[in-house]
C-alpha positions in Angstrom: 118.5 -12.6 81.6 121.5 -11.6 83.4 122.0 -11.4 87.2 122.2 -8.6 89.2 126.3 -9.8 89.7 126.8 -9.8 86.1 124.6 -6.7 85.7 126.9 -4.4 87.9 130.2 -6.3 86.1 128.9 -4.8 82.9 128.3 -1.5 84.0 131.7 -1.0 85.9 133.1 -1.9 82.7 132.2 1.8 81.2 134.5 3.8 81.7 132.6 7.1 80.7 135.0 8.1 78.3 131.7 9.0 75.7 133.3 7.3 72.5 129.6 5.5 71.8 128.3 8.9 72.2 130.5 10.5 70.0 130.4 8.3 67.1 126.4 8.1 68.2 124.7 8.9 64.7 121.7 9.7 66.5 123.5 11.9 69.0 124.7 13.8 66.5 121.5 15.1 65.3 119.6 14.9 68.1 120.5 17.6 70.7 118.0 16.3 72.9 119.1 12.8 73.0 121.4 12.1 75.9 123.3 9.6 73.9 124.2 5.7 74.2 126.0 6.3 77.6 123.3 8.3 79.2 120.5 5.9 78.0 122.4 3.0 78.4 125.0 2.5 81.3 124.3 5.9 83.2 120.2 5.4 83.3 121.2 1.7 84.0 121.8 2.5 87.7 118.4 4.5 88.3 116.9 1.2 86.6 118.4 -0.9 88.7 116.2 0.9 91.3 113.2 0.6 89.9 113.4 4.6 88.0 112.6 3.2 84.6 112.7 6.5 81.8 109.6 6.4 79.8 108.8 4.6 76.2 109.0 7.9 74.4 113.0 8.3 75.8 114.4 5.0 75.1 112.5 5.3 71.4 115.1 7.9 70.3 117.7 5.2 70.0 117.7 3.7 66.7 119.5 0.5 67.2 122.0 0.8 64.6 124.6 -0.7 67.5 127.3 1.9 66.2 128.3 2.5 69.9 129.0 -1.5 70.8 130.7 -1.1 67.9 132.6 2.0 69.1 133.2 0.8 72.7 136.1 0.1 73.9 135.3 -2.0 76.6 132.8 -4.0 74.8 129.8 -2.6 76.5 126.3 -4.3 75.7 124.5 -0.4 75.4 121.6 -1.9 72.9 121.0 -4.3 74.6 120.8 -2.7 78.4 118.4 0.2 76.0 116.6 -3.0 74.8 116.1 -4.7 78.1 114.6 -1.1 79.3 112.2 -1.2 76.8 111.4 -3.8 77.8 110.4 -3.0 81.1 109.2 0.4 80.3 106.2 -1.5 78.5 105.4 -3.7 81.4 105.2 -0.4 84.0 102.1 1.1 85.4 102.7 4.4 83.0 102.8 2.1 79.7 99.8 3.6 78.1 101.0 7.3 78.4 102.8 6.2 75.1 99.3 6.9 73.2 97.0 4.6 71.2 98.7 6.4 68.2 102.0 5.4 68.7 101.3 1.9 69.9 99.4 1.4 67.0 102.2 1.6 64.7 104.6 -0.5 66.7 102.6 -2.8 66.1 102.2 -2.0 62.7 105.4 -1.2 61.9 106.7 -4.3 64.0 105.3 -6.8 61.7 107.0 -6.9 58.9 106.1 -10.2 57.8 102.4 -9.9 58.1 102.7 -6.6 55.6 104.7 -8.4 53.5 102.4 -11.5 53.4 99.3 -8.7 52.5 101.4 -6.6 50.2 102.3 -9.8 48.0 98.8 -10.6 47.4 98.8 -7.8 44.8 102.2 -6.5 44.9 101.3 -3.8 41.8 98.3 -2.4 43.7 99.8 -2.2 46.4 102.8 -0.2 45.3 100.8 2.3 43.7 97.8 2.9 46.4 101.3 3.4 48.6 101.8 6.4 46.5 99.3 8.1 46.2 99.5 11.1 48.2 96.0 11.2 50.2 97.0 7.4 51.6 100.3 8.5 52.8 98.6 11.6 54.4 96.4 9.6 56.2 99.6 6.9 57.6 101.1 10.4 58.7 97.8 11.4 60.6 96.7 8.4 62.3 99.8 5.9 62.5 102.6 8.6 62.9 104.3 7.0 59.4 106.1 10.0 57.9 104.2 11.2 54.3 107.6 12.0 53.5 110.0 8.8 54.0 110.6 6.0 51.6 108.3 2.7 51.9 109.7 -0.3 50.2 107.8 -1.8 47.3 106.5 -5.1 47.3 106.9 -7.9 44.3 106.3 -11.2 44.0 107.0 -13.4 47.2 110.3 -15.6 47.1 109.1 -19.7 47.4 110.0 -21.8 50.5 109.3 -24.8 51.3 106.2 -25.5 53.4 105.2 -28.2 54.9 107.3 -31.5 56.3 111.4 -30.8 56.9 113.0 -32.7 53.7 115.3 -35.8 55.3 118.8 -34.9 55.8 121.5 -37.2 53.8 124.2 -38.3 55.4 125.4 -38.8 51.5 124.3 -34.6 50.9 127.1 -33.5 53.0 127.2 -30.1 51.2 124.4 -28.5 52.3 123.2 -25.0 53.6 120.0 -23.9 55.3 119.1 -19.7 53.8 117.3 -17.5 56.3 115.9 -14.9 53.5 114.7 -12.6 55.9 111.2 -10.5 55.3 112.8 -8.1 52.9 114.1 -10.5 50.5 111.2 -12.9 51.2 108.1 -10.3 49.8 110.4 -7.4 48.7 113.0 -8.8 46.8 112.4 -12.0 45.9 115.0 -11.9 42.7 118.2 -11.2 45.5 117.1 -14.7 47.1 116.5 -16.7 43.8 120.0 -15.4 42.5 121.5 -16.3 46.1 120.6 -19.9 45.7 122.1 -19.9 42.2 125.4 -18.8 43.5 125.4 -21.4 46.2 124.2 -23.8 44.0 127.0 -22.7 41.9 129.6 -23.5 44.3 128.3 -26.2 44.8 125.7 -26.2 47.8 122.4 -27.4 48.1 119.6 -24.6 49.2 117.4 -25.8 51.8 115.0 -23.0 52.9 112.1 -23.7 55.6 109.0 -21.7 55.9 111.0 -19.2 58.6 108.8 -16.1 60.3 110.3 -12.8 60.7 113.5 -12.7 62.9 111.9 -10.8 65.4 114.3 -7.8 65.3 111.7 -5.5 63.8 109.0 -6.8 66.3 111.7 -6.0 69.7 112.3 -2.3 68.0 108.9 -1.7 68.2 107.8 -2.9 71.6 106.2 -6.2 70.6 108.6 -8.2 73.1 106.6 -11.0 73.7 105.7 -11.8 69.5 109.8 -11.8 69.0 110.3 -14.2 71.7 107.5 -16.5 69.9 108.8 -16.0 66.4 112.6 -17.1 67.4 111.0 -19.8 69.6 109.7 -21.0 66.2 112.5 -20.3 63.6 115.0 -22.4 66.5 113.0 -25.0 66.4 112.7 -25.2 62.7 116.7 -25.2 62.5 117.1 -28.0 65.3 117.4 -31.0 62.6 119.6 -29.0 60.3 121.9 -27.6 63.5 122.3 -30.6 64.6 123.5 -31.9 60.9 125.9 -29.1 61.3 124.5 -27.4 58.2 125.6 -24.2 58.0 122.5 -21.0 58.4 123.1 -18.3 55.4 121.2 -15.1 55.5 121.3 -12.4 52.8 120.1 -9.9 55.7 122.5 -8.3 57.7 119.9 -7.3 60.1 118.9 -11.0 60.2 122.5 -12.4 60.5 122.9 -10.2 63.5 119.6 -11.6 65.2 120.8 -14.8 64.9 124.3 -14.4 66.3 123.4 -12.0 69.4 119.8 -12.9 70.0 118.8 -16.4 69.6 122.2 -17.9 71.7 119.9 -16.3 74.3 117.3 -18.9 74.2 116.6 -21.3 76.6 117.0 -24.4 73.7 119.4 -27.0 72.7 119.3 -25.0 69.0 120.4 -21.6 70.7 123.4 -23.2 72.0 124.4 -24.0 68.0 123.0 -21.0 66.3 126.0 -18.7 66.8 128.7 -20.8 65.8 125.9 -22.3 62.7 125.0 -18.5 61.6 127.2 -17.0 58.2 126.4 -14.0 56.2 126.6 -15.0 52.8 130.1 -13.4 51.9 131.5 -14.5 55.1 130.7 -17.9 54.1 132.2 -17.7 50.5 135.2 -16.4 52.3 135.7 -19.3 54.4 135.2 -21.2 51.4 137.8 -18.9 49.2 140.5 -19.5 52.1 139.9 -23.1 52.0 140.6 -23.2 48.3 137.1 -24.5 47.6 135.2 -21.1 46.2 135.0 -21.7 42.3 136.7 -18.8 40.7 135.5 -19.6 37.0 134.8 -15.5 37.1 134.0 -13.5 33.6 135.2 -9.9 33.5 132.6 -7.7 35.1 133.6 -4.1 34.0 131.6 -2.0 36.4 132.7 0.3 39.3 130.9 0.7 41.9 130.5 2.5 45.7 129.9 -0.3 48.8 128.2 1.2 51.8 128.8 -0.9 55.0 125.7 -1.8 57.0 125.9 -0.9 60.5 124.3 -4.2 61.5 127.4 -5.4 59.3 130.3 -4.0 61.3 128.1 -5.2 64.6 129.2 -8.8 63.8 132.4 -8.1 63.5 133.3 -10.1 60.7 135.3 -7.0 58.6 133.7 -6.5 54.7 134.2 -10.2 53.0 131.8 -8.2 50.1 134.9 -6.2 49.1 137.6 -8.5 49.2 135.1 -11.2 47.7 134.1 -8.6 44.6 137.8 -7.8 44.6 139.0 -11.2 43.0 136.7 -10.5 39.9 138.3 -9.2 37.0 137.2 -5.5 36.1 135.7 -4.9 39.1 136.2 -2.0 40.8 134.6 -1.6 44.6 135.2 1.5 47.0 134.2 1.3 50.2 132.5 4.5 51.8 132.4 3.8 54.9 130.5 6.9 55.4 128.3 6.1 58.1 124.9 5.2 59.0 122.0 5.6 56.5 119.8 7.0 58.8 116.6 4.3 58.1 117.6 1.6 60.3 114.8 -0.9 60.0 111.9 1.1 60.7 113.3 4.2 62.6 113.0 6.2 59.7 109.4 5.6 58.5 108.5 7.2 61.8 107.1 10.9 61.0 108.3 12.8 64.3 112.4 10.6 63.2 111.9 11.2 59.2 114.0 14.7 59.5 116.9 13.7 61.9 116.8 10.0 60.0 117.6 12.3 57.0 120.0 14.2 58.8 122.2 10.7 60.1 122.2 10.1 56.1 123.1 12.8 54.9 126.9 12.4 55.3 126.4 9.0 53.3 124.7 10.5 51.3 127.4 13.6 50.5 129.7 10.8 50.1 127.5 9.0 47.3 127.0 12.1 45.2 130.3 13.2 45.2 131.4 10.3 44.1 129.3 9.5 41.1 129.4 13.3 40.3 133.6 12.4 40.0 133.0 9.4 38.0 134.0 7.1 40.8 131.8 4.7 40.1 127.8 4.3 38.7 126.2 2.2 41.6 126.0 1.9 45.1 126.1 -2.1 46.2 124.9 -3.1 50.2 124.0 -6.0 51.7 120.8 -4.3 53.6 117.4 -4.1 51.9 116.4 -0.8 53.7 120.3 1.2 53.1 118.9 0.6 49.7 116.0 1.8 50.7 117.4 5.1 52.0 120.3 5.4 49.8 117.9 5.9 46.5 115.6 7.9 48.7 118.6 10.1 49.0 120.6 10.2 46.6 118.8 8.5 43.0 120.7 6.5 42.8 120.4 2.7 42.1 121.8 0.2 44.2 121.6 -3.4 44.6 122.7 -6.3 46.9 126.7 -7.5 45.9 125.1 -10.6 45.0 124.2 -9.8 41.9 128.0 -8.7 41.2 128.8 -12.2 42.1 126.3 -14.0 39.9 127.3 -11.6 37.1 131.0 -13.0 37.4 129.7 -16.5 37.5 127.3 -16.1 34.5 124.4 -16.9 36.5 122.6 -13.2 35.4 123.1 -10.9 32.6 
């Protein structure tokens, strides 16, 4: 937690020119939100004495991070929204939020406990999602929109449970993979095909029994089951931080967690996790510009469109997809850079956010069309589980993590 000091440093440092509310994908469709600065730096001040805006006001921010992207001072605004939220569910007027609405935050805020239900029978599960009656009923008593997308569930991916494996001196080339709760009970296939390509180039997968990051449990007001989960995942990486083993994730959501979040812990693994974290084409690019990335590639003749998670350009890290894709022969990638989908995490599901979540996507969406209706190219690739989510709720059309591009070019898939 920061002190009061370093609390007024970072909110001198706005300088009200509105750029993060400008570029503010919410903002823009939202007349009645008074953007990233207003929530954020301005409403900072009144928080600072004790004025804290209710849960209902800080819930229009959608934590896509577009304006810490966007600001040029460097501004923490997410997390000074975050850290109000925070607050806001520890004051006396908490409970004006509504049993409704508190019951799907903490609904919605698990994704790892739907995930562990929805696997048990991953086929009745999708379909009793869709039939219409059930996703009235969400609508009408958790506030889940009858309308928006909900991801299907398939067959859980396999980690290992139990006692840590011993670490090698001799297995030098190793890497720990932090699948995240999408990959884990959604898409398993993205993380077995992940741990080919490593394999591949020459890593061994090492993959603990991780829970959730916790981002989707602090976007939904359950502060206190976030802290405990990255508590837990920390500890788990302790051995293999230590080791200096590097921490993949296929997530960009989870990627960002464990770069900005968990250095915030009060452990010995927090003060490794930032410097230990890599998404998985930020990786291979250290490895490409170290000469040691295999580039035994076969001709993939496929074009395709690349949509740029926000949580993605949060990290800073530039789009190592395309200029990893764009050593393989036939390949052709264009980035649309065409903003935010809309979904972010579980903003989206929400029934009173389904329309303006729409609305953010929509220009991603424009951009998508037009270019498959040109010819441009057949698929949409992204790194985030839910942009695919959104995107084929959209627009129809398929889209898949870049991974599977990659494991084409190796031979791994057909």
């Amino acid at each position: 937690m920061d002190s009061r000091d370093e609390l007024a440093a970072r909110l001198d440092a706005c300088q009200k020119c509105n750029v993060c509310t400008a570029q503010c994908p919410v903002a823009k469709v939202n007349p009645h939100f008074i953007g990233p600065k207003g929530l954020g730096p301005d409403m900072e001040r009144f928080r600072l004495g004790q004025t804290i805006p209710r849960e209902t006001t800080l819930d229009d921010c959608s934590n896509c991070k577009t304006c810490e992207v966007t600001c040029p001072s460097g501004v923490k605004i997410t997390e000074m929204i975050i850290e109000a939220r925070r607050a806001a569910s520890k004051a006396p007027h908490k409970n004006t939020l509504g049993l409704k609405l508190r019951l799907r935050g903490y609904v919605l805020g698990r994704a790892e406990y739907l995930g562990k239900l929805g696997v048990i029978w991953p086929t009745m599960t999708n379909q009793i999602l869709k039939i219409k009656p059930v996703r009235l009923a969400l609508d009408k008593v958790l506030s889940i929109s009858k309308s928006g997308p909900l991801p299907a569930y398939g067959k859980p991916l396999e980690v290992l449970v139990g006692k840590r494996p011993k670490i090698k001196a001799s297995d030098s080339k190793q890497v720990v993979y932090f699948p995240g709760c999408y990959t884990r009970y959604n898409e398993a296939d993205t993380g077995q095909i992940l741990i080919k390509v490593l394999e591949h180039v020459g890593y061994k997968v090492i993959m603990p029994d991780f829970h959730c990051c916790g981002l989707p449990l602090d976007a939904n007001g359950q502060f206190e089951k976030a802290h405990k989960n990255g508590l837990y995942n920390l500890e788990l990486m302790r051995p293999y931080l230590e080791a200096d083993m590097p921490i993949i994730t296929s997530c960009t959501s989870c990627g960002l967690t464990l770069k900005e979040e968990y250095p915030k812990f009060q452990t010995t693994s927090a003060q490794l996790i930032g410097a230990h974290s890599y998404d998985l084409f930020e990786f291979l690019w250290q490895l490409y510009e170290k000469g040691e990335l295999p580039l035994d590639f076969q001709e993939v003749k496929a074009s395709y469109g690349y949509h740029p998670p926000c949580h993605l350009k949060a990290q800073r890290i530039g789009t190592p997809v395309v200029r990893i894709l764009g050593l393989i022969s036939g390949v052709k990638i264009r980035n649309l850079d065409a903003g935010c989908c809309g979904l972010s995490g579980s903003y989206g599901f929400k029934a009173e956010k389904y329309d303006n979540a729409m609305k953010i996507g929509s220009t991603l969406f424009e951009a998508i069309n037009v270019g498959a209706g040109r010819g441009d190219f057949q698929e949409i690739t992204t790194e985030c589980g839910v942009c695919k989510v959104q995107i084929q709720h959209g627009t129809g059309i398929p889209t898949d993590h870049p991974v599977r591009i990659l494991a084409k070019a190796y031979g791994l898939i057909n």
